[in-house]
N, C-alpha and C positions, 0 to 999 in steps of 0.2 A: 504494500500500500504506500503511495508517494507521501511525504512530509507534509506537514500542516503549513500555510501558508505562514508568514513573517507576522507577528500580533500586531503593528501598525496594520497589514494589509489586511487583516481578518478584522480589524474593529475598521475601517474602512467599509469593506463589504458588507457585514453581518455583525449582529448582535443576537448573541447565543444567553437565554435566560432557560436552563434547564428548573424545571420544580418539579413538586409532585402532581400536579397537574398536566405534565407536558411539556412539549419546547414552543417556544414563541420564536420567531423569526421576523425580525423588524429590517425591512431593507432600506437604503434613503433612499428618498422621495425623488430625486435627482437623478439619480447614476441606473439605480432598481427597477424600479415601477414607480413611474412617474403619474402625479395625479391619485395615488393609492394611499389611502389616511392610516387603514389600519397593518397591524403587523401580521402574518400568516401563523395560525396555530397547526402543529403538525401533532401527527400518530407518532410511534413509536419507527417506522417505516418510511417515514415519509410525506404522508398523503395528508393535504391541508385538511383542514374539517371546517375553515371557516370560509368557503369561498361555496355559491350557489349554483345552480344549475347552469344561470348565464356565464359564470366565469368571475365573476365578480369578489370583489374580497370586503367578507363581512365583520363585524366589530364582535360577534358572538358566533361561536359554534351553531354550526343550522341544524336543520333537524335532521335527528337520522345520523348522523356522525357522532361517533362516539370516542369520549378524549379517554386515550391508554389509561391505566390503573396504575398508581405507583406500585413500584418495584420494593417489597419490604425487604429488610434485612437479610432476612435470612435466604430470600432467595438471593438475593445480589454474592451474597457469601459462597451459594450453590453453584453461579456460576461460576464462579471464581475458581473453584475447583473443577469444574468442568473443562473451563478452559487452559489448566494445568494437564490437565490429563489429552484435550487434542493437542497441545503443544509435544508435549512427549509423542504421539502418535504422527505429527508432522514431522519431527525430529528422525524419527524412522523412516519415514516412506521413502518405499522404493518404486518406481512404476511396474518394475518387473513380477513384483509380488502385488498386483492391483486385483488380480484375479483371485489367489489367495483369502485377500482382505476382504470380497466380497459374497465369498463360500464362509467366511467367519462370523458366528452367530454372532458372537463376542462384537464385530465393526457393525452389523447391520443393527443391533440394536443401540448401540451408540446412534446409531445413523438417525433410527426413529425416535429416539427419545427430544432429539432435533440438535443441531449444531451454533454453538454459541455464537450469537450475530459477532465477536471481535472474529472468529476465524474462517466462517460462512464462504465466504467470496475466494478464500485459499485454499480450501478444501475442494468446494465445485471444480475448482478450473483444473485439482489434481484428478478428481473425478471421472474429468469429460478428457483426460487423455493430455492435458499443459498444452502450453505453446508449440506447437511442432516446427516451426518454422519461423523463427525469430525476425520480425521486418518483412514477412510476408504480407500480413493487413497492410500496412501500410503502402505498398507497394501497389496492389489493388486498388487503394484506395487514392493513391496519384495518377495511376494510369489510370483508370478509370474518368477521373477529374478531367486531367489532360484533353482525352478524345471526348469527352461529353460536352467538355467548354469549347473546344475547336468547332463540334457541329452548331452550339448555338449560337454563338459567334458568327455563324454564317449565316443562319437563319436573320440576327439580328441583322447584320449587311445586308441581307438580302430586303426586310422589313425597311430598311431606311432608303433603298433604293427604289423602292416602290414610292414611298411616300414622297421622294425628291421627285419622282417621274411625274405623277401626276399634279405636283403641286406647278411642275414648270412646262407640260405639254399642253399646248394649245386647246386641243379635245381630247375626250378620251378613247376614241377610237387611234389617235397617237401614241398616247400614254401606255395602249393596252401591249403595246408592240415590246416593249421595255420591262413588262412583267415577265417575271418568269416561268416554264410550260408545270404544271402537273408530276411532271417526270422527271422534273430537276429540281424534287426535293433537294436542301441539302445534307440531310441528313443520308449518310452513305451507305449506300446497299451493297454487302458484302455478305461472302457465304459467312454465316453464321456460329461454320464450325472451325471459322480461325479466330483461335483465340484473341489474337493479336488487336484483330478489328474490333471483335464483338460490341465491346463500347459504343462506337459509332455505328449501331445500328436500329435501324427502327426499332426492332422486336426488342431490343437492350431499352431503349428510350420506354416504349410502350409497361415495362417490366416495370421502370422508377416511377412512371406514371400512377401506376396502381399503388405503389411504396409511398409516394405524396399523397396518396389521400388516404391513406389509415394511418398515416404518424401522427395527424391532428387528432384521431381517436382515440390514441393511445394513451391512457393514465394520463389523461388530462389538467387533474385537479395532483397529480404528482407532483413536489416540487419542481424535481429537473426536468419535466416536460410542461408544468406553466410555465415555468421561468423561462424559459425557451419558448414558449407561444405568447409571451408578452414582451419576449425580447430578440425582434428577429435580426436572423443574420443579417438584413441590409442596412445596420444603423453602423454595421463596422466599415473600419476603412478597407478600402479594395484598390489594387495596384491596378486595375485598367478602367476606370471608372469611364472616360471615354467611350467605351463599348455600347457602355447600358443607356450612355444619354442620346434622348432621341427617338429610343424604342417605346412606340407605342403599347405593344403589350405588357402588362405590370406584371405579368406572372412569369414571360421571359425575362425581364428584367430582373427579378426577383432569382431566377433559378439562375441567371449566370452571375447573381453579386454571390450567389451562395455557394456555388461551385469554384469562385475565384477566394473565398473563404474558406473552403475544405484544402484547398493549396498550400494555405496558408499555415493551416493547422496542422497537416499533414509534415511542411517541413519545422513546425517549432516541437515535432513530436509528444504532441499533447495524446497521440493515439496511446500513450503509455499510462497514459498518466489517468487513476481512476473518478471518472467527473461528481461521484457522490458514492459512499459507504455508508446508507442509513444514518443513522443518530450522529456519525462522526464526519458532519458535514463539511465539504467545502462548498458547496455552493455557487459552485463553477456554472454558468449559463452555457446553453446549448447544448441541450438534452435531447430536442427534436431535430438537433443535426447531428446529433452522434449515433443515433437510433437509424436514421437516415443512409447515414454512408456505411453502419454495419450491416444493414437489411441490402442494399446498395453489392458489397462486396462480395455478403455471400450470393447473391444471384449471379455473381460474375465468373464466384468461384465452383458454385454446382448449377449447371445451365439447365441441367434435367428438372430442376426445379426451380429454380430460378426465385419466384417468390410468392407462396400461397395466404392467404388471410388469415391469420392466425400466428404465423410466425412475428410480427411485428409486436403480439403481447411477450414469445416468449424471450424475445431477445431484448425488448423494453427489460421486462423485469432483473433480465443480466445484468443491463448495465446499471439499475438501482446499485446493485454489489460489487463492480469490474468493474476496470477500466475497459475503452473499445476493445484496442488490441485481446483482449482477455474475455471479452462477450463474444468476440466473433468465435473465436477458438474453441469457446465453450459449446457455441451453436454447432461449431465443424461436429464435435463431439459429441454432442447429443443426436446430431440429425443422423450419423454414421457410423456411430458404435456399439457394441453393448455395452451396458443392458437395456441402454433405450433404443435405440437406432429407428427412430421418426421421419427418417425421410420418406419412407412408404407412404405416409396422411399426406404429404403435399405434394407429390407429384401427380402428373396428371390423370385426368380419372379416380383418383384417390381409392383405388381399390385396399392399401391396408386399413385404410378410417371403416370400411363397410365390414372387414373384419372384425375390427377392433369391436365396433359395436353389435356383431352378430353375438361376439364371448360375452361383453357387457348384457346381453340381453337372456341369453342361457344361463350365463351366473344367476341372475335375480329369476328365474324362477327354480334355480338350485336353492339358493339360501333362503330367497322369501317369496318362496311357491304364492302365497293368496293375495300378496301386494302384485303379483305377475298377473295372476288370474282377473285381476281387478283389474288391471290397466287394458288386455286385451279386450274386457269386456263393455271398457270404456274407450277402447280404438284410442290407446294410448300407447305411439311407438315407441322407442327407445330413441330412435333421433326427435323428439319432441323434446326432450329433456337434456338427454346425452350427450350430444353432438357437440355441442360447447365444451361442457366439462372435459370430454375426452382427447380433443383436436387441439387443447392446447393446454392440457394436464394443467385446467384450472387457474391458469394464469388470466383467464380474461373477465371474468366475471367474479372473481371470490376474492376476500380480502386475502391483504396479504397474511397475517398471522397463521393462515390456512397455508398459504400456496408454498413461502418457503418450508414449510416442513413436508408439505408434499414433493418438494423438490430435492428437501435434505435427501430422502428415503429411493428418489426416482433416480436418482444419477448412482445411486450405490446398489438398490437389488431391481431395481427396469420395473418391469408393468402392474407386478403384483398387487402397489400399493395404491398404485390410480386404478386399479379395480376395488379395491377396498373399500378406498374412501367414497367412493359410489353407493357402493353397498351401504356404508356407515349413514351415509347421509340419507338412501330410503328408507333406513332400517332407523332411524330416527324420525322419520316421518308417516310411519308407515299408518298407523295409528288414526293421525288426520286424513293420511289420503284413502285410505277404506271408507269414508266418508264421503268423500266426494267425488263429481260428478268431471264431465271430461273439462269444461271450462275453469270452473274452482283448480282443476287442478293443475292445467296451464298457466294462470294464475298465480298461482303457487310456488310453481319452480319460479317461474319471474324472480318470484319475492325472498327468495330462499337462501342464496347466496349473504343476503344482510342481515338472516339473523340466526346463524349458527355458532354456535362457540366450535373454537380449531381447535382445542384443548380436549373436550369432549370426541368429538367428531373423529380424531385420530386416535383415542383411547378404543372408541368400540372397534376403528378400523384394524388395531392391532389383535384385535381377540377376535376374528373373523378366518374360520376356520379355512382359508382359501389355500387350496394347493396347486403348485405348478401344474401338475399333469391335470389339474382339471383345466386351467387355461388353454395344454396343447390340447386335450381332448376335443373342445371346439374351435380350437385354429384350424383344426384337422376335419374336423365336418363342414368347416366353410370352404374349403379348399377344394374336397371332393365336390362342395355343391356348384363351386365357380367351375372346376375342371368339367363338371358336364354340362352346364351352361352354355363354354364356352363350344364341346362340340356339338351340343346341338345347333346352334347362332351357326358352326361351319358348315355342317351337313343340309342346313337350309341352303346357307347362299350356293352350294354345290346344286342344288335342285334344279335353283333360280334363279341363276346367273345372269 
């Protein structure tokens, strides 16, 4: 984890008022959030609790947001020890024995019992397999910059050259001669499977296109993603500001100040540097640009998948705990290793999500046969509820006090325990929902996510008699069911060619 900034530079930025209450975060009015009276009250995580639906920053906690519980004594003493004991198991680690560590009852229930937020973010990244490639992100993350600002730097040429034309030809039947054809985008069409180009190409462009509009959905009310959406990259200085004056479009304007910003950042290797650790805040701005160029990279770096909706919460949530360099890594990690290995949910077609949730849907009428019964008989699927929870192990909807421990447990024994906490959580509600009807219960899950205790929730999910081979049991029945699927679908078009 990088040093704390210099105490001039940190009472500059920030004023840190830990109590039992909470932390407050008072920015200046000036430099911060300009126009903003009041100071931000955070979670124990992060997440402001006094700002509203619009975005707004309120003088009281709103409704529905609930301020952390002081930390007594005796647990703080708990962890203390806790956190003596992952030291010593950091002090060991070997990658070699990762395999080992994760056959050891002994590591996996460390794992659930959940990891002390001081060593959370160095653990994971030991987890998901370290750095493999030291100056790799970053690397990605220049070329990448480079060929994306080259094409829209042309475009923008191209936009000023249009508006010169017509501003200085006589008619526009003149003017129109000077525009340029349909077919001389300039965005450059290259085969796709050099990697070289990839960047500068539509399908690449089209990719960040979809990456721009979920990074503003991302944990919004998050520190390091309001701060970042109240403070956009075009207020900072940019070395070709020429470019962008001129261009009529604000949204091209915008994407190339921020792309000649990622340049920038890219060479003062802040990629290193971690832009927020929970409670141990810096409060470094640009949360929705570091989100950005790691969703960014890895599409550049696995093109098979390039980039599905759902990944932007779990790589958000990384960088709550990481630095870039160290969220991306983690993603390589998780999307293509054991015990998680998720790149199946996002690639296309998403045939392991249809898996995933066929097991999901056999588990629950293993464990809780009449809440099964009841949902069929209320034409209640398992992607009604599921699909969320599952596609992005709970990072998108669930507080965090849930999701990190579901992620302590996910990176160390894979699927087991995002089937669990499924369970746990119907098996918590089971009660209400034999009750009700198909709408109440839609309803329901909506509302469900905001008023679980994690504490609870991961208690029953540890006493949930789930075994492996009942998981492969039915990977293995969806498999035969797709394998004949799929020849029946061939033996058709064979008919009917």
């Amino acid at each position: 984890m990088s040093s704390p900034p210099p105490r001039e530079e940190l009472d500059r930025q920030v004023s840190l008022q830990s109590s039992e209450e909470g932390t407050e975060v008072e920015y200046s009015p000036s430099e911060e959030y300009p126009g903003k009276k009041y100071p931000l009250q955070l979670d124990n995580f992060g997440f402001i609790l006094n700002v509203d639906s619009d975005g707004r920053v309120c003088q009281n906690i709103v409704d529905g947001a609930v301020r952390p519980r002081a930390t007594t004594l005796a647990e703080k003493q708990k962890t203390i020890k806790r956190e003596k004991k992952w030291d010593m198991q950091l002090a060991a680690w070997d990658s070699t024995t990762l395999k080992a560590k994760q056959n050891s009852k002994k590591f996996i229930k460390r794992l659930r019992k959940g990891i002390p937020e001081s060593k959370r973010g160095e653990v994971w990244l030991l987890l998901a397999g370290g750095i493999q490639k030291p100056g790799y992100y970053e690397d990605i993350v220049k070329k990448t910059t480079i060929l994306m600002l080259a094409s829209y730097r042309e475009i923008a040429d191209s936009q000023k050259m249009q508006e010169a034309s017509v501003k200085t030809s006589p008619t526009a039947s003149e003017s129109s001669s000077f525009l340029p054809k349909e077919e001389t985008n300039p965005i450059i069409e290259v085969d796709t499977d050099s990697e070289e180009d990839f960047a500068s190409t539509r399908a690449f462009r089209h990719i960040q296109d979809i990456i721009d509009r979920d990074i503003h959905r991302t944990y919004p009310k998050h520190k390091l993603f309001y701060d970042a959406q109240h403070n956009t990259d075009s207020t900072a200085s940019t070395s070709d500001s020429d470019v962008v004056r001129g261009v009529a479009d604000p949204e091209l304007a915008a994407t190339i100040l921020s792309l000649e910003v990622d340049l920038e950042f890219t060479a003062s290797g802040g990629a290193k540097k971690r832009v927020t650790n929970s409670m141990n805040s810096t409060l470094t701005p640009g949360g929705q640009a570091a989100l950005r160029r790691v969703l960014r990279a890895y599409s550049y770096h696995d093109r098979d998948v390039g980039y599905c909706q759902g990944m932007n919460f779990i790589a958000g949530m990384f960088l709550t705990q990481l630095s870039e360099e160290e969220a991306f890594w983690v993603l390589v990690g998780v999307m293509n290793r054991e015990p998680c290995h998720m790149r199946g949910l996002f690639r296309e077609g998403m045939a392991i999500t249809h898996k995933v949730l066929h097991v999901a849907e056999q588990l629950t009428y293993l464990h809780l046969p009449r809440l099964a019964r009841h949902f069929k008989k209320e034409h209640i699927h398992v992607t009604m509820y599921a699909t969320q929870w599952l596609l992005t192990q709970y990072t998108s909807s669930f507080n965090f006090d849930l999701v990190v421990r579901v992620w302590d447990s996910f990176l160390g024994e894979g699927w087991k325990i995002i089937y669990r906490v499924m369970l746990a959580l119907l098996s918590q509600s089971q009660q209400k929902l034999l009750k009700m009807g198909f709408e109440d219960m839609l309803a329901y899950f909506r509302e469900l996510p905001g008023r679980i205790n994690a504490n609870a929730v991961m208690a029953i999910a540890s006493k949930i008699p789930l075994k492996t081979k009942q998981i492969k049991k039915f990977e293995r029945e969806w498999e035969v069911v797709r394998a004949r699927k799929a020849a029946t679908e061939k033996d058709q078009i064979e008919e009917n060619p």
